[in-house]
C-alpha positions in Angstrom: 60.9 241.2 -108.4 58.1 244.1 -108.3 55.6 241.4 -108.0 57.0 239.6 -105.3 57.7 242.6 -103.3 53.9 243.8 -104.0 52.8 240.6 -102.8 54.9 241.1 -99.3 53.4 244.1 -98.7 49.9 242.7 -99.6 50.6 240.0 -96.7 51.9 242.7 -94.3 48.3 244.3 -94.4 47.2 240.9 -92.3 49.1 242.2 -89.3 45.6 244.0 -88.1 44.3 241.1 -87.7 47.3 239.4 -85.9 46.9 242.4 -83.6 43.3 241.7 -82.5 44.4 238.4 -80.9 45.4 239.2 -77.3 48.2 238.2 -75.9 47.1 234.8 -73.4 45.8 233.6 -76.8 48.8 234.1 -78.7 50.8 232.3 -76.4 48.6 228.9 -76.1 50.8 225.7 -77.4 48.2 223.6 -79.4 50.2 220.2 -77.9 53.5 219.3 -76.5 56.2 220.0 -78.4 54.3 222.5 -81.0 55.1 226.2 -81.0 52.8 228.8 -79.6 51.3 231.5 -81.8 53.9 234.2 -80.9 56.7 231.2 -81.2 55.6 230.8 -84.7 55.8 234.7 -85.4 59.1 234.3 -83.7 60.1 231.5 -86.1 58.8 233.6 -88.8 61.2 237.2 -88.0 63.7 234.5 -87.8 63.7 233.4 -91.2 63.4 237.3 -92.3 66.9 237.4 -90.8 68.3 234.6 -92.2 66.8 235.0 -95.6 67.8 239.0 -95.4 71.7 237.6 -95.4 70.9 235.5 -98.6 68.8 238.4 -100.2 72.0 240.6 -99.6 74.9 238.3 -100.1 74.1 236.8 -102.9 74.0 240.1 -104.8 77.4 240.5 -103.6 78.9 237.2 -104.9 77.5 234.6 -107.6 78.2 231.9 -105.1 77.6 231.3 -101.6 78.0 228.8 -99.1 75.7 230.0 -96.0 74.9 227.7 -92.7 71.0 226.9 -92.5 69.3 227.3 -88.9 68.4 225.7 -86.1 64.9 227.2 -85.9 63.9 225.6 -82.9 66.8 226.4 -80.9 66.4 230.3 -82.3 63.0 230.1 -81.2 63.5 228.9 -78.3 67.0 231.0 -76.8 65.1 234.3 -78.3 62.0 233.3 -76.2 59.5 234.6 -78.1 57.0 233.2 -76.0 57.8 235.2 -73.0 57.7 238.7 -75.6 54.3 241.2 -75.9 52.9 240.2 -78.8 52.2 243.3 -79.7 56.3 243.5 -80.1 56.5 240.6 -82.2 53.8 241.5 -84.6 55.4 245.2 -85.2 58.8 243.6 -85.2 57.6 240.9 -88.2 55.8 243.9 -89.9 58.5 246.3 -89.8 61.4 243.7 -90.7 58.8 242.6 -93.7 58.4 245.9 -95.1 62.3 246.6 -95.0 62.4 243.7 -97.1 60.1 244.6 -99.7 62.7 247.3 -100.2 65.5 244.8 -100.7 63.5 242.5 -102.7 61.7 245.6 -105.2 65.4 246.5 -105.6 67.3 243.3 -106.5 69.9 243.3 -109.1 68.2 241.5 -111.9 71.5 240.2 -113.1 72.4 238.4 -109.3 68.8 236.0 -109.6 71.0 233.7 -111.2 73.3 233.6 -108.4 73.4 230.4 -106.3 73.3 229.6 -102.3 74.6 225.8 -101.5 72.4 225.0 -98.7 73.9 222.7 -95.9 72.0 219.3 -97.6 74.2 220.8 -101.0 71.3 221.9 -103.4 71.8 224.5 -104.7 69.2 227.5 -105.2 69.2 230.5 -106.6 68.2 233.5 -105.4 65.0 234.3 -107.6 63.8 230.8 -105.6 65.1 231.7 -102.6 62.5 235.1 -102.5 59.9 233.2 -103.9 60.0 231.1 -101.6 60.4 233.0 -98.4 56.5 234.3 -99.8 55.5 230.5 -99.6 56.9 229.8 -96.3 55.2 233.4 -94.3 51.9 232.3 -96.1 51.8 228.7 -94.3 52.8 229.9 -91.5 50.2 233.0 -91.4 47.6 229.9 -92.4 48.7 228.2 -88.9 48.3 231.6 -87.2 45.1 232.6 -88.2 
C-alpha cells in the first residue's frame, strides 16, 4: 500500500492550485441540479469519512456489513456551499494526508478482508483504497 499512499500524497500537492480559485468561482453551479465546485470538494471530504470507517474496520474484522451514503443529502445538510473555501480545501488536504498514514500502514494480511456494500457485492479492502484514488482523481478532473 506504499504506492497508493505515495500516489495520495502526489494528489494532495494539487491543493495550490485549488487555492488560487477564489471563492465566488468555487461556488458557481454549472446547471440546475449539479454541484458547485466547493459542493464537490464537499462530496469529496465526505467520502474520506466514509471510506476512513472502511479503511479502519475492515482491519478490525474480515467481514463487514457497512451502510453506503447518501451523498447528496450529506452535501447538502453539511452545506458546503455556504463554507470558505479556503476551509474546505485545508479540510480535504488535511483529512487526505491523515489518510495516507492509514493507508501506508495497512495490515497486509486484512486486504483480503471484505465490505458487503448495500447492492451486496462484495469488495475487498485492497479495492476499496484503490479505488477511493480513482474516484478523488475524477472528481479533481471536474474541479480543475
Amino acid at each position: 500500500m506504499n504506492s497508493v499512499a505515495d500516489e495520495l500524497e502526489s494528489i494532495l500537492a494539487v491543493a495550490e492550485r485549488l487555492r488560487k480559485i477564489d471563492d465566488d468561482t468555487a461556488s458557481v453551479r454549472p446547471a440546475p441540479g449539479h454541484w458547485s465546485r466547493k459542493e464537490i470538494l464537499g462530496h469529496l471530504i465526505d467520502s474520506a469519512a466514509n471510506n476512513h470507517q472502511r479503511f479502519v474496520r475492515l482491519q478490525l474484522t474480515n467481514r463487514i456489513d457497512l451502510p453506503g451514503y447518501q451523498q447528496d443529502e450529506w452535501v447538502l445538510l453539511q452545506r458546503y456551499q455556504d463554507h470558505k473555501w479556503s476551509d474546505i480545501v485545508s479540510l480535504w488536504q488535511l483529512y487526505n494526508q491523515h489518510l495516507a498514514i492509514v493507508i501506508r500502514n495497512a495490515d497486509p494480511n486484512a486486504l483480503s478482508n471484505v465490505w458487503r456494500t448495500p447492492s451486496r457485492e462484495e469488495v475487498d479492502l485492497a479495492f476499496i483504497i484503490r479505488d477511493y484514488l480513482v474516484h478523488m482523481r475524477h472528481h479533481l478532473d471536474q474541479i480543475l
